[in-house]
N, C-alpha and C positions, 0 to 999 in steps of 0.2 A: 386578870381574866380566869386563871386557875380555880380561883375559889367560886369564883361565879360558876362555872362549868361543871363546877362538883357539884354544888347546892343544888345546881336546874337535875342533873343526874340524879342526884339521893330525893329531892321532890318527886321527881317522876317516876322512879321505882317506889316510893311511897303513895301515890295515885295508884299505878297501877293493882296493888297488893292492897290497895283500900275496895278498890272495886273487883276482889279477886280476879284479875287475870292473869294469867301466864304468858311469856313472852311470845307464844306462840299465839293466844289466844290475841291478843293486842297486834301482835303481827299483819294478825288475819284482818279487824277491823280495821286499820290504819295501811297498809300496804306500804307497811315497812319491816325489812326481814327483821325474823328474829335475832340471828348474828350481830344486827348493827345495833338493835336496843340493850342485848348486851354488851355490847363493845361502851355504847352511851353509858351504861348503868355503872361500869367498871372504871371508864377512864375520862366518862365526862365531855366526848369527841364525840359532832355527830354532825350531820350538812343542817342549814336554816332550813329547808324541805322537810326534811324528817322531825327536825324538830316541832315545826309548825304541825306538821300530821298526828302529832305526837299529843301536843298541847290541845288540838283542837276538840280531841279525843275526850281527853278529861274538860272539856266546856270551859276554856280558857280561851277561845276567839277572841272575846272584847279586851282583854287586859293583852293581847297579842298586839291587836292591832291600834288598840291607844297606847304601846309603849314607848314611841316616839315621836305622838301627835300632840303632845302641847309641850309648849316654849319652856324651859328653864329661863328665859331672863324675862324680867319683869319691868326694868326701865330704860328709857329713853337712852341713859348711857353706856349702858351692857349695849345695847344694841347699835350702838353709833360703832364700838367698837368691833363687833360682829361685821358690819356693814367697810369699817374702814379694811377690814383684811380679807376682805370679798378679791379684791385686783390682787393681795400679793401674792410673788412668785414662789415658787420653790428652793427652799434655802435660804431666803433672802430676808 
């Protein structure tokens, strides 16, 4: 997850500095303080919200919200398998 949380970090302060803005300036459009897009830009930490506000900004909506709308499995027994561990418990 580290590395993913940089790369979305170092992307978005490269959007940002693509469309000259300043943290403040981006701040203002997204209503998300500037504190926190620094803290994002530095450590990669940031809540799904701001993220989202973030992304939406730079005209990322569709690749947002089809990030988890189509199926990785493809057949019939991926999916039995999926389906048989529907019931199990925790731990078990």
């Amino acid at each position: 997850p580290e590395t993913v949380l940089s790369r979305l970090a170092e992307n978005c302060r490269a959007r940002r500095l693509e469309k000259g803005y300043s943290r403040r300036t981006l701040s203002e459009l997204t209503g998300v303080p500037a504190p926190t897009i620094e803290h994002f830009e530095r450590t990669g930490k940031i809540s799904l919200e701001s993220f989202c506000r973030l992304a939406i900004e730079f005209d990322y909506y569709d690749e947002l919200v089809s990030l988890l709308g189509k199926s990785k499995y493809t057949t019939g027994k991926e999916l039995e398998a999926i389906n048989k561990n529907k019931n199990r418990k925790k731990g078990r």
